[in-house]
N, C-alpha and C positions, 0 to 999 in steps of 0.2 A: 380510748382507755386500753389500757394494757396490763393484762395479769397474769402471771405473780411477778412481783421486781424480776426476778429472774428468767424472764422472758426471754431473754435473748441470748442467754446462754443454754438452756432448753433446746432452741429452733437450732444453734450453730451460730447465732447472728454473730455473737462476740468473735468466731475464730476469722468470721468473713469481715468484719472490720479490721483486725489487722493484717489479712490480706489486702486489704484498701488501703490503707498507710501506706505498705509496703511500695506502692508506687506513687507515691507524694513525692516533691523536690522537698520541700519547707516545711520549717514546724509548723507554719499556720496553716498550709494544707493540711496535715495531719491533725492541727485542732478541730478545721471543720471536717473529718472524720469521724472525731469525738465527738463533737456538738449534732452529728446528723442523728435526726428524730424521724418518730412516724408522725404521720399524720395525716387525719381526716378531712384537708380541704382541699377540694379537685381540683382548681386551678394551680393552688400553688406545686401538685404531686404532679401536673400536663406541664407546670414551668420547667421542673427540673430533670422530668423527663427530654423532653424537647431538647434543653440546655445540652447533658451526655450526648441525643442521638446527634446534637450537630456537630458533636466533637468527636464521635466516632467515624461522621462525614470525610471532618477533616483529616483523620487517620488513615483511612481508605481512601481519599485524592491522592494521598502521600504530601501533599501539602507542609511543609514545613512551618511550625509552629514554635515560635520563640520556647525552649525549655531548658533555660542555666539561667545561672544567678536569679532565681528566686528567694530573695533575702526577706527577713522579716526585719525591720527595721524602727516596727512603733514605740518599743519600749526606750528605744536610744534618742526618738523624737520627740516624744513625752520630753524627756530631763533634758533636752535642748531650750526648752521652753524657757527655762532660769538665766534672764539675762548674761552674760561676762561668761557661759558654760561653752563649749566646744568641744564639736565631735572629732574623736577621733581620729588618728592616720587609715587605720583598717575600718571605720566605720565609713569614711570617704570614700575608700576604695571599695566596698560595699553599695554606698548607694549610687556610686558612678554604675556601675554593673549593674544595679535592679532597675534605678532609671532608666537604661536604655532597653531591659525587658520591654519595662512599661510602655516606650515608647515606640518598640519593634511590633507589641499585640495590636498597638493603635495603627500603625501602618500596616500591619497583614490584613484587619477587617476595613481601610478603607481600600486597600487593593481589589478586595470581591466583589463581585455583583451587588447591585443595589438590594436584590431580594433574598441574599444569601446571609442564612447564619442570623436570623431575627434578632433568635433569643442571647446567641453571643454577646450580639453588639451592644445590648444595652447596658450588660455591666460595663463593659467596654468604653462606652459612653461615658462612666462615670471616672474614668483614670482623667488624671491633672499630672503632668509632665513639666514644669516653668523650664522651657527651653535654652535660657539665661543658664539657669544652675547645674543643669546638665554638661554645657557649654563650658562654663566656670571651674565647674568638674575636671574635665578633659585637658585645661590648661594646670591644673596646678598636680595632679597623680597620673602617673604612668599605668603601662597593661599589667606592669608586676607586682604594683602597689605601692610603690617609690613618690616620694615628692620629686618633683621635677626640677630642674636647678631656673628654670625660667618662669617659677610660681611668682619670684619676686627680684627682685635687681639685687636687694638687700642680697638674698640668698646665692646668687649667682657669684658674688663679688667675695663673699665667705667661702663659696665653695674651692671657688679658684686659689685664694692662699690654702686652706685645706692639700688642696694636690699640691702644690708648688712646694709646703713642707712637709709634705710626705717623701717627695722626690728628696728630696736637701738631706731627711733621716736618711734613709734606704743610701745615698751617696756616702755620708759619714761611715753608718756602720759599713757597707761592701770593703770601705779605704782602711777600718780599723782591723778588720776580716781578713782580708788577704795581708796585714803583716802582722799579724798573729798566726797566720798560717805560713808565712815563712821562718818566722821566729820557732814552730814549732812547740806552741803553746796550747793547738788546740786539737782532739784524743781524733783517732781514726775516722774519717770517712765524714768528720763533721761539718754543716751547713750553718745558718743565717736560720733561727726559727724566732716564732713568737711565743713569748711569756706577759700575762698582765694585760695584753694589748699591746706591748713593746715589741722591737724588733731589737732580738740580742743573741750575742755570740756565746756559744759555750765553749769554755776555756779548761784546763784542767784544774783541779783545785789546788796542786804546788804552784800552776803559775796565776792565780788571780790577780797577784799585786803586779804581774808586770804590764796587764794590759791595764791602762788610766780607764775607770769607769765606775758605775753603781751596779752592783750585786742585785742584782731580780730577783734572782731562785736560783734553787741548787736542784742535782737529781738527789734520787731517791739511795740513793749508796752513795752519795756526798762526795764524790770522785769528780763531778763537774759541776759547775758553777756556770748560772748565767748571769753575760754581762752586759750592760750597754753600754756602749762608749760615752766619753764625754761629753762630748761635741755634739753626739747626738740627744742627750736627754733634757739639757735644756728647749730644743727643736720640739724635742715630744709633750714637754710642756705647752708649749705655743700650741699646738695641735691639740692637748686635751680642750685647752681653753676656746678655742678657735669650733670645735664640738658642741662644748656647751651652747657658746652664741647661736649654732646652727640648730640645734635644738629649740633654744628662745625663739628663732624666725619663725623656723613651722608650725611652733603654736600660735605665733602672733598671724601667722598666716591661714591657719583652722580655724580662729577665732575670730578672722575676719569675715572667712565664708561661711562662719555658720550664722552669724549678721544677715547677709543678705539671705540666707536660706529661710530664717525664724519664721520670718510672715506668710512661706508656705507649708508649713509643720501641718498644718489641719487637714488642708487638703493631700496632702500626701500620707498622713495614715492611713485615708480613707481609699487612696489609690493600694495601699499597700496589702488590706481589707481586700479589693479586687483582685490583685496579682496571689491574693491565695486561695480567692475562691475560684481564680482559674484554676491553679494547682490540684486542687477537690476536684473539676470537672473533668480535668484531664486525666487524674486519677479512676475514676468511677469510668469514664470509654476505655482508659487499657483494662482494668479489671472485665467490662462487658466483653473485648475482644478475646478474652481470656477464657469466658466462659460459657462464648458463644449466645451469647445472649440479645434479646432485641425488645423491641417497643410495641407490647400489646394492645388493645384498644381498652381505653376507660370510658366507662358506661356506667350510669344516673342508674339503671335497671337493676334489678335485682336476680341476677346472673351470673355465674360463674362460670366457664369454661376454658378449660387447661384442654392444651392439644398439643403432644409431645416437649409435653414440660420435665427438665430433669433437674434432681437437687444438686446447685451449683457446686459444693464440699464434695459429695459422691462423684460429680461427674471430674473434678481436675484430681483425686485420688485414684480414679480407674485409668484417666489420661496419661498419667505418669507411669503405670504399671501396664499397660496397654490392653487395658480393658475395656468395654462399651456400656453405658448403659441405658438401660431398658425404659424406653420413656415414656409417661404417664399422662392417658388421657382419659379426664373426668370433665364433669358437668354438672354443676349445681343450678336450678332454678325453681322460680316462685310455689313451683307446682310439688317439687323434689329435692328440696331445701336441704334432708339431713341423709345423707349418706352413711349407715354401718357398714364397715368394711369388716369380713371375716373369711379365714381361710389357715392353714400350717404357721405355725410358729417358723421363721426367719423366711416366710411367704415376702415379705416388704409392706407389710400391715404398715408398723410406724413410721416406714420410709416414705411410704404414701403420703402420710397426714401430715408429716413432717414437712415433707416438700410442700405441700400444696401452706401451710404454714408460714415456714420462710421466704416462698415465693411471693404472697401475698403482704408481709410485710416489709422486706426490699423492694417491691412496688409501691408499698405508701411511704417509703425510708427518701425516695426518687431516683430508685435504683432499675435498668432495664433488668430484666430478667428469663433464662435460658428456658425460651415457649417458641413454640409458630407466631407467626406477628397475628395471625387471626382468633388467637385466642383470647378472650375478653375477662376483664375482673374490674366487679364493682369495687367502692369506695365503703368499707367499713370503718364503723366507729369505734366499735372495741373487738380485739382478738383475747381472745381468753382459752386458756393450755391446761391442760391434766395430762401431767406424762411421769414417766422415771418415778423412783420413792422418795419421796419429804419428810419422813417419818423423823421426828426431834426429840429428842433427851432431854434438850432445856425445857421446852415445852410440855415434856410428858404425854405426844403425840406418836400415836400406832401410823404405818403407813395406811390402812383403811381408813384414820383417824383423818388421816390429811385432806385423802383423796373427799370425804364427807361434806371439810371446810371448803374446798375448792367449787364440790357439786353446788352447795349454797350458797358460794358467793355466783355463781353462773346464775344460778336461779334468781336471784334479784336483781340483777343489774342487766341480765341479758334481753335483748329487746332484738324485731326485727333487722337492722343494722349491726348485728353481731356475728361474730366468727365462733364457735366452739369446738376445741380439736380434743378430745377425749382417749387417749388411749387406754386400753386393756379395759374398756368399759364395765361395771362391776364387781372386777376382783379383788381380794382383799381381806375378804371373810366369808363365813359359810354362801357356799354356791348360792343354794337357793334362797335363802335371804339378801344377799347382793345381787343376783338378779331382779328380785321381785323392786327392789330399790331403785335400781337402775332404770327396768321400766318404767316405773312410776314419774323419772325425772326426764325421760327419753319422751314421753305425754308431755310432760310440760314445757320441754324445751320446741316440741312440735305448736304446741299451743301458741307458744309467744312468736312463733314465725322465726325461728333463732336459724341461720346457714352454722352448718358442722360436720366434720368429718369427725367420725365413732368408728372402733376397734374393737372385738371382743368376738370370745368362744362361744357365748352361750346362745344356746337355740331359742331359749324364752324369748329374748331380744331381736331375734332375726325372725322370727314368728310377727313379734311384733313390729316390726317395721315394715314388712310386708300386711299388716290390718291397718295400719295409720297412714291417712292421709298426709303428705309432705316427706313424710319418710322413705327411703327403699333400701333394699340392699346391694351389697356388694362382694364379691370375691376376688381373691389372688388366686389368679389361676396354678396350678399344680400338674405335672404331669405324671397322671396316673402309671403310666408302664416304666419310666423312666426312675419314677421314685422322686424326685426333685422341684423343686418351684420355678415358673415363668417367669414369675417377678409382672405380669400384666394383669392389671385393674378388669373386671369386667360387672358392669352393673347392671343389674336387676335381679340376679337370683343370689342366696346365701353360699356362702363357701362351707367347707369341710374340714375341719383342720385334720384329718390324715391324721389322728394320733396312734392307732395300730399299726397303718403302711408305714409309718418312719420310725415308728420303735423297732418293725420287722425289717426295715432294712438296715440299721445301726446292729444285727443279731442280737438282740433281746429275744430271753428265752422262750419256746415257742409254746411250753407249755403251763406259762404264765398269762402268755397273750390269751390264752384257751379259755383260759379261765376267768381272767377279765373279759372276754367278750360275751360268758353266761353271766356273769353280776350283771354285766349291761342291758342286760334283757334280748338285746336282737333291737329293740324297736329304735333306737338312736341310730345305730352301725345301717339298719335298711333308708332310713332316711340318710343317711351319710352315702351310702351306696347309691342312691336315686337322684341325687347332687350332682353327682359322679357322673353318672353317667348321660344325665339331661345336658352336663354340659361339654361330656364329650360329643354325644350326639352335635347338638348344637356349632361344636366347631367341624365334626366333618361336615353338616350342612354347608359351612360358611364356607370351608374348602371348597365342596362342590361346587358350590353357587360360582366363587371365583374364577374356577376354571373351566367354565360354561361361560362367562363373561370374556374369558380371554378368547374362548374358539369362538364366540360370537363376531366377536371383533379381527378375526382371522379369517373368518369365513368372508364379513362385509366386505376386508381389504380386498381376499381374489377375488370375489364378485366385481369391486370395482376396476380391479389391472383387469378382468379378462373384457367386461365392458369396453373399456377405454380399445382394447387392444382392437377388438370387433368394429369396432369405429376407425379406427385406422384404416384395418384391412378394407373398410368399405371403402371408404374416401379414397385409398389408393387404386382399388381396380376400376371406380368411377375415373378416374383419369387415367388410369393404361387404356380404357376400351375407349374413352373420349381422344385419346391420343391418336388409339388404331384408326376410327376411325377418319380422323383430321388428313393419319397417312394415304389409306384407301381413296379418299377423297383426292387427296393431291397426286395420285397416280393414274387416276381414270384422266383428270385435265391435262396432265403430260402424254398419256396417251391419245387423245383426244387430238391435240395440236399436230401430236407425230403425223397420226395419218391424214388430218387435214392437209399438213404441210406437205405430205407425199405424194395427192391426189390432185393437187394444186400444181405441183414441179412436172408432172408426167402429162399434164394438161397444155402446161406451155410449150415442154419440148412435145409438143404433140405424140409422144408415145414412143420416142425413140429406144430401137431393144436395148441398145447397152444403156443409156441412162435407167431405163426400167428396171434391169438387173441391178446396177447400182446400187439404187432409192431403197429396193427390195430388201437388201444386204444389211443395209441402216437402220431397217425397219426390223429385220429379226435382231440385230444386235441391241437394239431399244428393248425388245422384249425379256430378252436373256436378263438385260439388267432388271427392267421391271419383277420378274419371276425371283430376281435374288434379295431383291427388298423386300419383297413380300414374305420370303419365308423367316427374314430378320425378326427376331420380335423390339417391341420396343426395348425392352429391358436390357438385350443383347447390344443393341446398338447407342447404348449408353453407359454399357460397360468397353466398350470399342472407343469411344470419344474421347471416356474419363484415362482410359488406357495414354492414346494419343495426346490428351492436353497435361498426363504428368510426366509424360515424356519431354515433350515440350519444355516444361517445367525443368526437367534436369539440364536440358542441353542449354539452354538461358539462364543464366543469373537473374533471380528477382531483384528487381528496384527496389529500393528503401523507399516509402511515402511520406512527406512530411506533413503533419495534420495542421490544423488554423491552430494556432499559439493561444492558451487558454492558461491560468495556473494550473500547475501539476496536482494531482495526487494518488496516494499511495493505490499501486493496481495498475498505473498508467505504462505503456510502454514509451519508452526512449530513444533518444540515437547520440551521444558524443560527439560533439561538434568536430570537424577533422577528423575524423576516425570512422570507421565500420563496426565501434562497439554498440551493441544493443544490449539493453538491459531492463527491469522493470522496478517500477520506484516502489520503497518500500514506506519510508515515511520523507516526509517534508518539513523543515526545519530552519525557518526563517529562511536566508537567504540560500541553503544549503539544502541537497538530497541527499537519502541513501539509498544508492542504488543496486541491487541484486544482479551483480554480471558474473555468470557463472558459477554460483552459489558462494559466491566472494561477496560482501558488504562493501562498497565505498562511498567514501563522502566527496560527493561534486557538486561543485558551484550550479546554483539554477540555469544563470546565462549561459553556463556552455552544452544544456540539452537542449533539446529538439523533440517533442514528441510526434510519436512514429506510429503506423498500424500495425508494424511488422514485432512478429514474438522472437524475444528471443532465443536463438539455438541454445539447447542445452548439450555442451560435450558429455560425451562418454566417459565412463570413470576410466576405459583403457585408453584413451587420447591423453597424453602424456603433457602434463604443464610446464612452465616457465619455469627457471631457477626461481623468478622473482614471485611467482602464483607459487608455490609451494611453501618458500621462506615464509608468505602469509600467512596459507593455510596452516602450517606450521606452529605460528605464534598464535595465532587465533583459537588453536586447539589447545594450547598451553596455557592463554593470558589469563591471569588472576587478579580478580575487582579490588583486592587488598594488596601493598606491599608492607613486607615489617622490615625496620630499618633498626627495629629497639639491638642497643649493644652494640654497634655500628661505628666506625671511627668515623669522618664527620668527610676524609675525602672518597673514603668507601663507601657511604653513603649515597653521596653526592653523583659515584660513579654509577651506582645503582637506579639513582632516582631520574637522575638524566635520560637514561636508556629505557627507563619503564614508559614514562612521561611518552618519549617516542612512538615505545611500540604503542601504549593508548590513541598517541594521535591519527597513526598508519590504518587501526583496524577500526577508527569511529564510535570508540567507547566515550561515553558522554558523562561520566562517573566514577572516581575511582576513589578507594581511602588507603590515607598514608600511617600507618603505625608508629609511632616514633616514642611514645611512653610518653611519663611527664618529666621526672627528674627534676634539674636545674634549667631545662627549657631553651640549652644551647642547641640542640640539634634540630628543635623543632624551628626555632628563628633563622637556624641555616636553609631548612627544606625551603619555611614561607617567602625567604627572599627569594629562591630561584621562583618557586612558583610565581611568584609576580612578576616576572619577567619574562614568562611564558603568554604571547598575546593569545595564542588561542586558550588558555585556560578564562573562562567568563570569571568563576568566584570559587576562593575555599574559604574553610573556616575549620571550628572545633565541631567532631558530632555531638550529636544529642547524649544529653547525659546519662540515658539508660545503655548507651551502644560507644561508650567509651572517653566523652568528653572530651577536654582538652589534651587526650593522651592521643589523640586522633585525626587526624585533618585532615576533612573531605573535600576531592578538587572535581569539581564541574566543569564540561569542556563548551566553547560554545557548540 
């Protein structure tokens, strides 16, 4: 239940519904717009949620999504039902165009995944296509909406004398035209025009009688006369009549197809039902992408909580002026059911309630809504509103008088599963009797277990919600030194509404303020002052606390690099002194051998002096080297080696490696078959890569790379490029995703569109749109014939109807 009628224009609802039409194709989208309700039952509010989020999916795949000729067609389907009736020339060429809608949605969801898009598929499910009539369709109406001259023999065989005495007029009149034009019968500079549907000559009006003909028209200063010749107006009879018959075909020929359509009239309004409730769905995902919105969780519980939720209206108003706003997070539960929120007057008191309001019933509307997706809202039954004045003349109602009727209809009918949004709680008549009123109903709305967000100045009330169980309060925070509001919700203690600090900052005179603040007694202003200041305290706490949280967490981090670092260092001098060692070791055994092997040689020469001196000689020069390795440190002699092997390195050409043959992808390094180009792949694309050589994009065939170990060189920006590296880089800096061709003669066009097409193909752009406007549609039928003649372009077509439709043709490259 939902109170007062005017609910939804109260919350904003009404201005956010025709923002939602606004992006319908159809009227029948836009009806179910109109016909969208609230409602209380969770499955069906998880249906239509689900429904949007998966069409938001499809938004963000970028997925292309059938969206033209969404026709509504039922009412023309209906009155086909009457035997011998037939639809239309434009009602044809209508349902040839929503048919094939119909039958593109059917083909997008069985193209996905088995488990993709549930909830889509099943309306989905319910479209009927008869393939025959579609088919049927396509033979007898053309793309522009023409019968086709091959609908029927009948009509072909009509159509052809048709031209044949159109040629035979247009021959007579030229013949009777140029000797009237020699004769000198007809006024300056005159042509061959049409009058009536005739082709006739204007002559002068002295000479009408000398050309043989019938008088059409005359102008308008009676100085010329039009004529047709003789010869030709009987011809133009044959030709009106030749019309007529062609006329009689195509209804005999509409009247035949709407014969075979008749028997699927049922099922097709029922498809037609579908293709607008897709319209509706695809409407409500642009509107969510619009306002940022998402799919919170719906919970059986008795719980409320909003976590950075902002009202949809406010936030695409700031959007556009380039404003931010300040987003709202509360919490209602079983324990703290009714929230009074108080604090300054344009604090965002009714912004508050308001939001949490609209939010809550465009969630039960099956609208996502702009929260943190962790943010949870029950499923209520009745929301019920006291806002703005009611106060009525006809009725002989005070705006107190209203707000009374309102209090007592809440009172009766409000139960646990209710919402109550109360602004300006109380006011309306003397203070302290509307107060004591107010509390009285604030008891009983607590009693019945009633969820509600409440608004109000008065201290009785915010007294009292802090003594009642289920209740608490709330404040808009206010910034004391600055003079101005935060615009954020903070709950548990009461606000202040600052009515001295903002009269004394707007200059209200000060010794009026003086004076009202001794009527006041002092004892309100100290309590207002203790408000104040508990909850400035309170937020430098929360500063504090934060940035004791952040040097905690700065402190762990160097604790943990110098850790880590200490670890290092150990593990590294464990293997320089395991190193040293391994060396010292293998220096004593080389020593060791030396003088083995010396003591050994002097033994066999038996001691000869000069051999002795010799051995001797070999032996000090062993040491000298030993002595030089020793004072080496490891370190040293690994910077000696690394020196020597990139040396090494320069004077040799590194090898290309070619790796085991794997499919590619993007990150992989390359080699170009025949060539010394190296590059790195950036994406993979069916049989095609693009490859990053040199900060240049190309598109190369699979089979002719090689994947490689080796990284690509990157040049230097002063290593000077190619004529033909430059030309690229060139274009590449230049090329633009759109060309406009609107106003264009058709070989200048043409010369345009050839060279664009090029350069898209050179730099690997997979996407481009052609501007062409709609007009009479000659220039666009020129473009698409070249395009089809282009093999590497895969598909174009018309964009989507929100980004230009048929005024537009997007070409896709393979």
């Amino acid at each position: 239940m939902i109170y007062p009628e005017n609910f939804e224009h109260k919350i904003g609802f009404d201005t956010l519904r025709l923002l939602l039409a606004e992006n319908c194709i159809s009227e029948i989208g836009r009806e179910y717009v109109d016909k969208m309700r609230f409602s209380s039952r969770l499955p069906l509010i998880e249906k239509m949620l689900l429904q949007t989020g998966e069409f938001i999916q499809i938004i963000e795949t970028g997925k292309h999504f059938p969206a033209q000729n969404y026709f509504d067609l039922r009412s023309g389907l209906e009155q086909l039902k009457v035997p011998g009736s037939y639809l239309s020339q434009e009602m044809l060429f209508d349902l040839k165009g929503s048919l094939q809608t119909l039958q593109d949605i059917q083909e997008f969801f069985q193209h996905t995944e088995e488990d993709a898009f549930p909830q889509l598929k099943l309306p989905a499910a319910e479209i009927t296509v008869p393939g025959e009539i579609l088919l049927h369709a396509g033979r007898i109406i053309d793309d522009k909406g023409e019968i086709k001259d091959t609908a029927s023999e009948k009509l072909a065989a009509i159509r052809v004398k048709l031209s044949r005495k159109q040629r035979q007029v247009m021959q007579e009149v030229r013949k009777a035209f140029s000797q009237a034009k020699k004769s000198g019968w007809l006024p300056e500079n005159a042509e061959i025009t049409l009058r009536n549907g005739r082709a006739v000559i204007p002559v002068k009006a002295a000479d009408k009688r000398a050309l043989k003909g019938i008088i059409i028209d005359e102008s308008a200063t009676g100085q010329t006369v039009f004529i047709e010749p003789l010869n030709s107006f009987e011809v133009s009879n044959e030709i009106l009549e030749l019309e007529s018959e062609e006329r009689r075909e195509i209804i005999a020929i509409l009247t035949r197809f709407s014969d075979r359509l008749r028997p699927y009239i049922d099922s097709l309004i029922k498809s037609y039902r579908v293709l607008g409730l897709f319209d509706f769905i695809r409407a409500k995902a642009l509107f969510s992408k619009k306002i940022e919105a998402s799919l919170p969780m719906l919970t059986h519980e008795r719980h409320l909580y909003l976590k950075k939720a902002v009202h949809p209206l406010l936030f695409l108003a700031h959007k556009d002026s380039g404003k931010t706003v300040v987003p709202l997070d509360m919490e209602l539960t079983k324990e703290n059911r009714l929230l009074l929120i108080s604090g300054p007057n344009a604090g965002g008191k009714s912004v508050c309630l308001m939001t949490v309001g609209l939010l809550q019933y465009m969630l039960q509307c099956g609208l996502p809504v702009p929260v943190s997706p962790d943010s949870k809202f029950p499923v209520f039954e009745n929301i019920f509103i006291d806002i703005g004045d009611e106060q009525s003349l006809e009725n002989d109602l005070s705006t107190y008088s209203s707000h009374l009727l309102n209090m007592k209809y809440f009172l009766q009918h409000a139960n646990s599963r209710s919402l109550v949004l109360i602004d300006e709680f109380g006011t309306g008549t003397e203070p302290q009797l509307g107060s004591a009123i107010a509390e009285a109903v604030l008891e009983q709305l607590v009693h019945k277990q009633t969820f509600g967000v409440l608004t109000t100045h008065y201290t009785s009330l915010k007294l009292a919600a802090d003594r009642l169980d289920g209740a608490q309060n709330g404040a808009m925070l206010f910034d004391v030194e600055a003079l101005k509001p935060l615009y954020r919700l903070k709950t548990g203690k009461p606000g202040s509404s600052f009515a001295f600090e903002i009269a004394r900052k707007i200059g209200f005179p000060q010794d009026v303020l003086n004076r009202a603040r001794k009527k006041s007694g002092g004892k309100h202003l100290r309590f207002d002052t203790q408000l104040q200041q508990l909850e400035a305290d309170k937020i430098n706490l929360s500063q504090k606390e934060k940035e004791l949280a952040e040097a905690d967490v700065t402190l762990s981090q160097q604790i943990e690099k110098y850790r880590h670092l200490t670890e290092q260092l150990e593990k590294e001098k464990k293997q320089i002194l395991q190193q040293a060692k391994e060396e010292a070791l293998e220096i004593v055994r080389q020593s060791n051998r030396m003088i083995e092997n010396t003591i050994r040689q002097i033994r066999e020469v038996q001691a000869e002096k000069e051999t002795t001196q010799k051995l001797r000689k070999q032996l000090e020069k062993h040491k000298s080297q030993l002595e030089k390795s020793l004072t080496a440190s490891p370190k040293t002699k690994y910077k000696k080696e690394n020196s020597r092997k990139s040396k090494n390195r320069k004077e040799q050409p590194e090898k290309v490696e070619i790796l085991p043959d794997r499919p590619l992808r993007p990150g992989d390094f390359v080699l170009v078959k025949d060539s010394n180009t190296v590059g790195e792949v950036v994406s993979v694309e069916g049989k095609d890569c693009y490859v990053n050589v040199n900060n240049i994009r190309l598109k190369i065939a699979r089979d002719k790379l090689q994947r490689t170990d080796k990284k690509p060189v990157t040049k230097s920006p002063k290593v000077s490029h190619s004529g033909v590296m430059r030309e690229i880089n060139q274009k590449a800096a230049h090329f633009e995703l759109t060309l406009d061709l609107r106003g264009k003669r058709a070989d200048e066009a043409m010369a345009l569109l050839t060279r664009y097409i090029d350069d898209a193909l050179l730099l690997g752009i997979k996407e481009v749109s052609i501007l062409h406007g709609k007009g009479y549609g000659i220039l666009r039928e020129i473009i698409r014939e070249y395009l089809q003649s282009v093999k590497e372009i895969e598909r174009f077509g018309d964009a989507p109807v929100e980004l230009g439709g048929a005024g537009i043709t997007r070409v896709f490259f393979k």
